[in-house]
C-alpha positions in Angstrom: 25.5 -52.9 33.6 27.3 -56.0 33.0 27.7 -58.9 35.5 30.9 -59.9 34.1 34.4 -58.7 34.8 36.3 -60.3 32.2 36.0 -61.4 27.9 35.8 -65.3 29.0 33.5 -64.9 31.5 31.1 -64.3 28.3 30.4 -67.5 27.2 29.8 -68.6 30.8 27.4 -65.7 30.7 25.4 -67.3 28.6 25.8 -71.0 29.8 24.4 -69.8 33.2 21.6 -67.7 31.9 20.7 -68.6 28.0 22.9 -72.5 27.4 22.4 -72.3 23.6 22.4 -75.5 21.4 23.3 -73.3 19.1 26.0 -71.2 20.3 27.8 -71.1 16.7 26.5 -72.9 13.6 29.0 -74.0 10.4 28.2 -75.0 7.3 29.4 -78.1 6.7 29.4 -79.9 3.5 25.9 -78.3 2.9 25.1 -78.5 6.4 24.6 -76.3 9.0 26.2 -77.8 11.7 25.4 -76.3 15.7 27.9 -76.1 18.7 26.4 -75.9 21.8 27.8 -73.2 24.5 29.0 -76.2 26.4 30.6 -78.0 24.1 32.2 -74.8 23.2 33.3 -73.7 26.9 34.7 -77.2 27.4 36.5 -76.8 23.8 38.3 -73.7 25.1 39.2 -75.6 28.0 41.0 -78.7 26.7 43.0 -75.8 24.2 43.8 -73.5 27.1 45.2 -76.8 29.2 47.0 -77.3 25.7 48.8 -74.0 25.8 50.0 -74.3 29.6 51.8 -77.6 28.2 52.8 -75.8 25.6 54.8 -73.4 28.1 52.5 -70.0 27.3 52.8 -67.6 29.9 50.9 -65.2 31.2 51.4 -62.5 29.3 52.6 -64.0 26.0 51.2 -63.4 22.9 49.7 -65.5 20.7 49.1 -64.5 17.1 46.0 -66.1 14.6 45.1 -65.1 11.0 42.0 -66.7 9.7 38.8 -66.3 8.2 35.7 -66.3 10.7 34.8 -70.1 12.0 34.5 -71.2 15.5 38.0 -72.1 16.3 38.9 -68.3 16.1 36.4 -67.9 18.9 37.3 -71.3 20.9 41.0 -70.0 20.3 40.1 -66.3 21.4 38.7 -68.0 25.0 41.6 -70.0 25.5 44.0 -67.7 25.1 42.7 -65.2 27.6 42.1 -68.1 29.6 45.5 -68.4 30.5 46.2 -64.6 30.6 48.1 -64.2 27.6 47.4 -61.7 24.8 45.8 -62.5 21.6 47.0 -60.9 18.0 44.6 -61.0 15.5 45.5 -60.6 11.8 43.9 -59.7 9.0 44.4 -62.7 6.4 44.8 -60.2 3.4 48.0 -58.1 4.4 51.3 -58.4 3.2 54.5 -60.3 3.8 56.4 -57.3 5.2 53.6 -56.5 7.5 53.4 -59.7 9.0 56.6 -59.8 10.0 56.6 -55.8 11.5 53.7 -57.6 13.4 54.8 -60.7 14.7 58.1 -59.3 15.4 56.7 -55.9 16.8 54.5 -58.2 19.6 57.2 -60.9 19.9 54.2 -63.7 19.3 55.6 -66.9 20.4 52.7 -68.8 19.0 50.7 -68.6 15.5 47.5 -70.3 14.0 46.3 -69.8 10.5 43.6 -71.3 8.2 45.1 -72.2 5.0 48.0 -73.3 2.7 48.0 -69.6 1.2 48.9 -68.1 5.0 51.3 -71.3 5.7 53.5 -69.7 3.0 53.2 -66.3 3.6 53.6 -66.6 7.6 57.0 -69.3 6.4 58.4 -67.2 4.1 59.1 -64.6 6.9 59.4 -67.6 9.7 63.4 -66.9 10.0 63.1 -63.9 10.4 61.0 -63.7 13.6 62.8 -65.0 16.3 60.1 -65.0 18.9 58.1 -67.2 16.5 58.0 -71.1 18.2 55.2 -72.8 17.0 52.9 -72.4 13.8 49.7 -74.4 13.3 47.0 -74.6 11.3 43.4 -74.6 11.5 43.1 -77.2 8.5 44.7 -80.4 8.2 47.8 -79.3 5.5 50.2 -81.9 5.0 53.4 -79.2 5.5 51.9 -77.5 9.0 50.9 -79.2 12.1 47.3 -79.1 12.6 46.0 -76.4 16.1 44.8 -80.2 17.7 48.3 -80.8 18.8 47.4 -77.9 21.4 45.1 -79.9 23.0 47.0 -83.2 22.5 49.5 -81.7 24.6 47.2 -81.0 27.3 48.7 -83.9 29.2 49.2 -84.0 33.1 47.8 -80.2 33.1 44.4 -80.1 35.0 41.9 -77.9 34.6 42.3 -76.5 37.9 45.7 -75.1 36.6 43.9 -72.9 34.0 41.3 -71.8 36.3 44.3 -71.0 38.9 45.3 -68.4 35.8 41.8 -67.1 35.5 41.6 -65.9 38.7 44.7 -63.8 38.4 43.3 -62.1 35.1 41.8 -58.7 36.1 39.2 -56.4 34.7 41.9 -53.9 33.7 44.5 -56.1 32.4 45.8 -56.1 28.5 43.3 -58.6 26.6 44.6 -58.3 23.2 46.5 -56.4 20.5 44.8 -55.1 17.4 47.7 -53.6 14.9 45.6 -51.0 12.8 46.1 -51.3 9.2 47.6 -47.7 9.1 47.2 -45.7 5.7 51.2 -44.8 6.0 53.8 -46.4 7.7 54.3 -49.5 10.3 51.1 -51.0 12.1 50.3 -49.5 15.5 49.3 -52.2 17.8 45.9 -51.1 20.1 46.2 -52.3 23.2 42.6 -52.7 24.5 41.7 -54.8 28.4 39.3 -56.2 29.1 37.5 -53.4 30.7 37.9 -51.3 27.3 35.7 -53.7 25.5 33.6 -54.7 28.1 32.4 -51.3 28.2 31.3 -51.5 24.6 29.4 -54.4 25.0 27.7 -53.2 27.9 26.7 -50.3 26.2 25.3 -51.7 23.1 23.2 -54.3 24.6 19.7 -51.5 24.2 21.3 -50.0 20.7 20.7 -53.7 19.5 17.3 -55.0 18.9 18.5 -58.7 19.2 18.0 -61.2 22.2 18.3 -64.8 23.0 16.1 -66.3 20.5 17.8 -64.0 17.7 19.4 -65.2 15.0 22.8 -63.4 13.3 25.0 -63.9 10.4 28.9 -63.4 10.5 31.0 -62.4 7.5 32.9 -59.3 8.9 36.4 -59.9 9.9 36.3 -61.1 13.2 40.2 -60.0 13.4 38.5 -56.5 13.4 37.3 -54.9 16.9 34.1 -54.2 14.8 33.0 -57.9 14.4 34.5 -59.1 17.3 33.1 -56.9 20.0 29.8 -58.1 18.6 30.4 -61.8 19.1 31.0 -60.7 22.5 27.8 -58.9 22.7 26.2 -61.9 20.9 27.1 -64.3 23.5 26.3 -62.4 26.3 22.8 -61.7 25.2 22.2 -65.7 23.8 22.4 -65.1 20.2 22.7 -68.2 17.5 25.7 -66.9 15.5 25.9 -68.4 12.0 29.1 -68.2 10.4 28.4 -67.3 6.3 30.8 -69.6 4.0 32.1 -67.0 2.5 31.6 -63.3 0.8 30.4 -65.0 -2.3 27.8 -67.0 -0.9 26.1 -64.6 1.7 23.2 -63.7 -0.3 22.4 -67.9 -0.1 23.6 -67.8 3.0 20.9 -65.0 4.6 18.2 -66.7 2.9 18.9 -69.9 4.3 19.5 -68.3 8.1 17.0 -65.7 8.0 19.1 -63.8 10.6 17.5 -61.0 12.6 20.7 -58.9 12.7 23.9 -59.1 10.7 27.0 -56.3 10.2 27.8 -54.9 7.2 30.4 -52.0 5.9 28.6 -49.4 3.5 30.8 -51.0 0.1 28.8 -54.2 0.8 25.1 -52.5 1.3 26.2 -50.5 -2.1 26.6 -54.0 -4.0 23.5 -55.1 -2.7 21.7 -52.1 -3.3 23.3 -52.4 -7.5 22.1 -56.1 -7.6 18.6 -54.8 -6.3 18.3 -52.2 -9.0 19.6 -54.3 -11.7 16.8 -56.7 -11.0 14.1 -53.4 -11.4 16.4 -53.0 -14.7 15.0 -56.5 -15.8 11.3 -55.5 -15.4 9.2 -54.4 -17.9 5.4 -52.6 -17.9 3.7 -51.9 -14.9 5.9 -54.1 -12.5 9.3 -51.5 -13.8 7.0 -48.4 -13.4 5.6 -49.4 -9.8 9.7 -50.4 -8.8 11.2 -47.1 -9.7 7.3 -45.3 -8.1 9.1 -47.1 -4.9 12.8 -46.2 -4.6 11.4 -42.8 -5.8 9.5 -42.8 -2.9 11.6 -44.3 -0.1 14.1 -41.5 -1.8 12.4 -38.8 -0.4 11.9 -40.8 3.4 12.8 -39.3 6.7 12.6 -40.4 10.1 10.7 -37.3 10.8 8.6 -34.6 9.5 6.8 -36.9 7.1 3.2 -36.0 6.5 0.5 -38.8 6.3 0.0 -38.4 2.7 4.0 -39.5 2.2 3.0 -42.1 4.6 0.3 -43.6 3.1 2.7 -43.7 -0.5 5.3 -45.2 1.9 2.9 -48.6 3.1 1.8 -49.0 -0.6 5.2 -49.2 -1.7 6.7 -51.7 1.5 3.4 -53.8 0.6 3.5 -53.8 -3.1 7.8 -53.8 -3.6 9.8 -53.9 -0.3 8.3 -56.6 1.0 10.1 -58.5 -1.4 13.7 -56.9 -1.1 13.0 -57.9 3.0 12.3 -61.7 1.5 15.7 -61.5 -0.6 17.5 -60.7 2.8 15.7 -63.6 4.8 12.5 -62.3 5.9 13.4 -61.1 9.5 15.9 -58.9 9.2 15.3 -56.1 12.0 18.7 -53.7 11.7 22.1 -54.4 9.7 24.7 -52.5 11.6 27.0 -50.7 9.2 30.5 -48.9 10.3 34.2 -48.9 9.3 33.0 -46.2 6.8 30.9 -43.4 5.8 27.4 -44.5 4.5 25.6 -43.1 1.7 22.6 -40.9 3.2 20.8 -42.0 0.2 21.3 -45.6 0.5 20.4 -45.4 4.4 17.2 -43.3 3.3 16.3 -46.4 1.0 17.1 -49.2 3.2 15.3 -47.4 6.2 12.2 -46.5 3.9 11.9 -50.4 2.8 11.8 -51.2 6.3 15.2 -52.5 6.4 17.0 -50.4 9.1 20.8 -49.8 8.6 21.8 -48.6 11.9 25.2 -46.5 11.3 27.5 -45.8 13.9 30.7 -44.9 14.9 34.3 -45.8 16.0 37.5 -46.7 15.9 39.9 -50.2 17.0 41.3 -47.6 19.6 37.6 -47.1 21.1 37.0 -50.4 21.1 35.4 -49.5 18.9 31.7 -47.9 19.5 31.5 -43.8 20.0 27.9 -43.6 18.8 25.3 -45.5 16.8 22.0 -44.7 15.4 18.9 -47.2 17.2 15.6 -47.4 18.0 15.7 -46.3 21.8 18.0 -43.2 21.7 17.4 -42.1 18.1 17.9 -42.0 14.2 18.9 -39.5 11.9 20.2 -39.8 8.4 24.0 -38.8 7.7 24.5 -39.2 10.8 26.7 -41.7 12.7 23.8 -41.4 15.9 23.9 -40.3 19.4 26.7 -41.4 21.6 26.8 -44.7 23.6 26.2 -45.2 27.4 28.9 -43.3 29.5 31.3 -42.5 26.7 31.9 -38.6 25.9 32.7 -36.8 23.0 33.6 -32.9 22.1 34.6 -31.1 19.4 38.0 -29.3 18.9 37.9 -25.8 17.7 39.7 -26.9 14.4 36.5 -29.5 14.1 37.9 -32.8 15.8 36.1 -35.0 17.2 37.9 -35.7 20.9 36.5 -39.2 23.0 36.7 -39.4 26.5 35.8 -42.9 28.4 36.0 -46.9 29.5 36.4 -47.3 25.7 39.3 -45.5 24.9 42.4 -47.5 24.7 45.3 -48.6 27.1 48.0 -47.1 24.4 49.5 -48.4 21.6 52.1 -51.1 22.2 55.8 -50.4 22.8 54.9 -47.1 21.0 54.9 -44.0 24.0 55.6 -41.1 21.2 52.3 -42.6 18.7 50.8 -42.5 22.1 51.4 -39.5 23.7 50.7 -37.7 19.7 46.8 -38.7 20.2 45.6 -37.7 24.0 45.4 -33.8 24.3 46.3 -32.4 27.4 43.4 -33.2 28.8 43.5 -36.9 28.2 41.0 -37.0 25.3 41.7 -39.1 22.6 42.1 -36.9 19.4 40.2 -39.1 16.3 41.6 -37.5 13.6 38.0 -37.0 12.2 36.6 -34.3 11.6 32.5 -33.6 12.5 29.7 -31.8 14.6 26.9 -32.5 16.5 23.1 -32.1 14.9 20.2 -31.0 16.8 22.7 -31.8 20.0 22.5 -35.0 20.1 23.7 -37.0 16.7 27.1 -37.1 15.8 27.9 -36.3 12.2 31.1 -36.6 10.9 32.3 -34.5 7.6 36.2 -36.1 6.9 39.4 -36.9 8.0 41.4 -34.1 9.2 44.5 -35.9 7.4 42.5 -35.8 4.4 41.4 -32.3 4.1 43.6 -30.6 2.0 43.8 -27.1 0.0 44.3 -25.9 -3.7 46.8 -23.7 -4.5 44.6 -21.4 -4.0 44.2 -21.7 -0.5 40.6 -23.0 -0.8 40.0 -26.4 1.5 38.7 -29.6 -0.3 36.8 -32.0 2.0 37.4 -35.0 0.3 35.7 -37.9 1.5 32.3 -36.2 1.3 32.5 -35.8 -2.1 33.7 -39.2 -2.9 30.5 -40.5 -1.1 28.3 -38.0 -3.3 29.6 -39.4 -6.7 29.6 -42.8 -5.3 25.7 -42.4 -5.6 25.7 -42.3 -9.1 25.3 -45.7 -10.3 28.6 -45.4 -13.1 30.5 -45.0 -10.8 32.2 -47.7 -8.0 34.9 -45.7 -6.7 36.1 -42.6 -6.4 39.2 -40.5 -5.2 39.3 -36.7 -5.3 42.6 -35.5 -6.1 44.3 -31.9 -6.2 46.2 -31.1 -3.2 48.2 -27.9 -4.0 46.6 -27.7 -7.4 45.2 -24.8 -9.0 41.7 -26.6 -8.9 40.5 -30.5 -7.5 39.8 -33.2 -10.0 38.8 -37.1 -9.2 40.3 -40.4 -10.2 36.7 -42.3 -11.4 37.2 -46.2 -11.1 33.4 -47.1 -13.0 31.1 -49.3 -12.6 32.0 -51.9 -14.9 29.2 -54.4 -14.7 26.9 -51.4 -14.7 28.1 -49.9 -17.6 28.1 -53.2 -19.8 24.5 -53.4 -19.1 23.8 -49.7 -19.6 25.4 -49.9 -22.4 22.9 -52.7 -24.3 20.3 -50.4 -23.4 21.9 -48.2 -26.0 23.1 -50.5 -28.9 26.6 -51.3 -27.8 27.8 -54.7 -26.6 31.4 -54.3 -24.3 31.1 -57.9 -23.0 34.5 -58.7 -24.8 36.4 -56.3 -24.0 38.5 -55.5 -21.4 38.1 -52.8 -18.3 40.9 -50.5 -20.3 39.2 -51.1 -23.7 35.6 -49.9 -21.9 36.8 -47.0 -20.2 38.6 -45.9 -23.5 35.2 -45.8 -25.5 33.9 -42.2 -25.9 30.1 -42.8 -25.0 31.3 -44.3 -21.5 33.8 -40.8 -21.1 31.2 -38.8 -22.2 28.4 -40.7 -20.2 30.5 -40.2 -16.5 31.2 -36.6 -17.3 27.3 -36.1 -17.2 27.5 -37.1 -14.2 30.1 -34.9 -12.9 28.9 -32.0 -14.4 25.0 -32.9 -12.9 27.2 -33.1 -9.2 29.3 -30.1 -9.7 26.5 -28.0 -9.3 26.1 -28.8 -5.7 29.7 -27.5 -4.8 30.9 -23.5 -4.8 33.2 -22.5 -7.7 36.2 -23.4 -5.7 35.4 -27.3 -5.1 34.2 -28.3 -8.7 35.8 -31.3 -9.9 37.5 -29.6 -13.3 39.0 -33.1 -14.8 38.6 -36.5 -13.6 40.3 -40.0 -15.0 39.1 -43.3 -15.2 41.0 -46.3 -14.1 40.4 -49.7 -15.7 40.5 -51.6 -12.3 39.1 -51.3 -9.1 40.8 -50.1 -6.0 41.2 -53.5 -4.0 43.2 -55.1 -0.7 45.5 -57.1 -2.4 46.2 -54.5 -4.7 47.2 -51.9 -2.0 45.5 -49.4 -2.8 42.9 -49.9 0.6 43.8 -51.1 3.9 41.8 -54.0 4.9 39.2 -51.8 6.8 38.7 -50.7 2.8 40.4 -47.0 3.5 42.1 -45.7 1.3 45.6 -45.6 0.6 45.7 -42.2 -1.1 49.7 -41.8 -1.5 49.9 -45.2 -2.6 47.6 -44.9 -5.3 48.8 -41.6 -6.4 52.1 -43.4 -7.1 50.0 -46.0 -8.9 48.6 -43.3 -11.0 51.2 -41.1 -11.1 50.8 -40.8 -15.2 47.5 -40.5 -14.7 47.9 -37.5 -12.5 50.6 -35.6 -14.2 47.9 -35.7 -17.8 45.4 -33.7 -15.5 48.4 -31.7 -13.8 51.0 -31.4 -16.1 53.9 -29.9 -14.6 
């Protein structure tokens, strides 16, 4: 139970109960640099005085798009401060969708980090009306920098922003998240106070992190994921260190040692490639006794281990997982994965080194935690956990899952006919995934229900399950199964290029010059992946075997559009990418 009615009363939270020197910590040319929670409440102040001058209104909105640093937070405060409505944005979308956006919320207001979103946010500048002001988090020499907020704090006195406060209630509109949608427009979630309050309240015992905890931030913060956990991080007393960037983080958790940090499954997959290609490097005893290990920890469970496994288990944490703990800082105690499914392999790994992924569930319109696996309530692998504190879930005879509670979403904005097409009758909020409940008591889920399709046959493929399974195979990075309508399902392969260009010295070749296309053109690599499809296909009935499958030279990627920035993907999109590619498997 939370003490706490509304988002800024968080850092106060934590001034009154845990002050923290510090609050958030930057690196800073090769320093980490600490903001206390004082410094940062009073920050938040002088900006929300700033906007007041600026003539924001209760009620406005106020748009930023920018990588994680502190002024995202000490702009996040202010602008609730003075009860108008932040619109985060994802610093990777396009042109066309920053204009829907802006124009969609009528954002009067918008901060960015860098030259790169200057331009982009310019280039569609006349044609957003609403748009008044843009500003910058860095000092560009075309943009003014976000200190003019402050600078124009003037004759506006802080009693003037906590007169605004105090008209903010618990159920009132806190921000807009626009979803990155896999077709069509952006919706824009409209989520109070209340709705993520209720999330943070209930993931304060899922969480094994306190006041003298550590954490690293990397995830989006413009993603409910993320930033519901800053919240829960400054209400608990956390140190939250901002990593420089997605290149550096390895560094980056070794120099913070964090106790907890949030990850999506593609990043725990490139960190679980770098750790086996460092076994790959080994040679004698110290190879034998590395692959003895993940053999092991392949075989872990949470349960219904017997002491003989058990015993193999501490020899191989002592002997080889002590060191994958030291790569990750030392003190890592759970890495909280969501935004997509998780290899049950890779969690059986992790969990059997004694690095616990914690997988859970949601989405931006729940604010977005449904479930999560955890010490206190329980663990099971392949699933997404048992569900939260006071937040309800049942499943829809077509396989649905349906969420009922303070989570669940005010609506989507301006948007009564998106809204109305995802409450039942009932008032639950229809997911669009598809899952089931094991033992009970952990939720699993199995697809989307958008994504489930059927052969020509009338057979149903479940697709996303499968791309997980071949995703386990070390060739391969991606993959998309294909076939809807088809006589039989087949799978766009996008390999595992660095993989491959080492497997392949192991065997007398040398690709380092040549290209992605030139790679997947050579007949050992072909050859090599269909192995691996045929080993895989003999886990599925007749019906779902994967018959053909293509590879593609380059990775499915953001700025490509071929994933949404959550890393979904975009599967019409990239069948119109790889149209020709589809037509050689389906000729018509």
């Amino acid at each position: 139970m939370l003490t706490i009615d509304r988002l800024f009363d968080v850092p106060r939270h934590q001034l009154k109960n845990y002050p923290n020197a510090n609050m958030f910590v930057t690196k800073t040319a090769g320093i980490w640099v600490p903001m206390s929670t004082s410094d940062f409440l009073d920050a938040a102040m002088q900006v929300s005085r700033g906007l007041i001058a600026l003539g924001i209104e209760a009620g406005d909105r106020v748009a930023v798009a920018s990588s994680n640093r502190v002024e995202w937070n000490i702009l996040d405060i202010a602008v609730q401060q003075v009860g108008a409505i932040l619109v985060p944005l994802y610093p990777n979308i396009s042109e066309s969708d920053y204009r829907f956006i802006l124009n969609d919320a009528g954002v009067e207001l918008c901060v960015v980090s860098n030259q790169e979103l200057v331009d982009k946010i310019t280039s569609v500048r006349a044609e957003v009306p609403s748009l008044k002001h843009l500003m910058s988090f860095d000092q560009l020499p075309n943009c003014t920098h976000w200190s003019e907020i402050e600078a124009n704090k003037g004759s506006i006195d802080p009693t003037a922003v906590e007169e605004r406060m105090k008209a903010v209630k618990n159920e009132d509109l806190a921000t807009i998240i626009y979803t990155s949608g896999t077709t069509g427009n952006p919706k824009g979630v409209m989520l109070s106070h209340a709705n993520i309050l209720s999330t943070v309240a209930a993931c304060i015992d899922p969480i094994p992190a306190d006041k003298n905890s550590k954490v690293l931030s990397f995830l989006p913060v413009c993603h409910i994921y993320e930033r519901m956990l800053h919240y829960l991080y400054m209400y608990i007393g956390c140190s939250i260190h901002f990593a420089e960037s997605m290149e550096t983080i390895g560094d980056n958790i070794r120099e913070v040692k964090p106790d907890v940090f949030s990850a999506v499954p593609r990043l725990i997959e490139k960190v679980f490639d770098k750790i086996m290609a460092k076994g790959e490097e080994l040679s004698g005893i110290k190879k034998a006794l590395f692959y003895w290990a993940v053999a092991v920890a392949e075989d872990y469970d949470v349960i219904g281990k017997s002491a003989f496994y058990k015993m193999k288990l501490a020899i191989a944490r002592k002997l080889i997982f002590s060191k994958w703990q030291e790569a990750l800082g030392g003190n890592v105690k759970a890495i909280a994965s969501g935004s997509a499914a998780l290899q049950p392999r890779l969690a059986r790994i992790f969990l059997a080194a004694d690095i616990p992924i914690l997988e859970g569930y949601g989405l931006t319109e729940t604010s977005p935690v449904v479930s999560v696996n955890n010490f206190n309530t329980g663990i099971r692998i392949g699933s997404v956990g048992p569900l939260v504190d006071k937040v309800h879930v049942k499943i829809a005879p077509d396989g649905e899952i349906l969420v009922k509670g303070p989570n669940v979403m005010m609506g989507y904005y301006k948007n009564e006919e998106a809204t109305k097409e995802v409450f039942d009758a009932d008032g639950w909020f229809c997911t669009g995934d598809i899952g089931e409940f094991q033992e009970g008591k952990f939720l699993r889920i199995t697809d989307r229900k958008k994504e489930i399709f059927k052969t020509s046959g009338g057979k149903y493929i479940v697709p996303q399950a499968m791309e997980n399974r071949l995703k386990q195979s070390r060739f391969i990075e991606q993959a998309m199964v294909i076939g809807e309508g088809e006589k039989f399902p087949a799978v766009f392969i996008v390999p595992n290029y660095s993989f491959v260009k080492e497997w392949a010295k192991r065997h007398d070749a040398n690709f380092d010059a040549l290209s992605n296309a030139e790679i997947m053109a050579q007949d050992i690599v072909y050859k090599r992946i269909e192995r691996e499809l045929v080993e895989i296909n003999k886990e599925y009935g007749s019906w779902e075997q994967l018959k053909q499958f293509k590879l593609l030279p380059n990775e499915f990627t953001v700025e490509g559009g071929e994933l949404t920035p959550t890393l979904k993907f975009k599967r019409k999109k990239i069948l119109e990418k790889y149209q020709e590619a589809y037509q050689q498997i389906y000729p018509a």
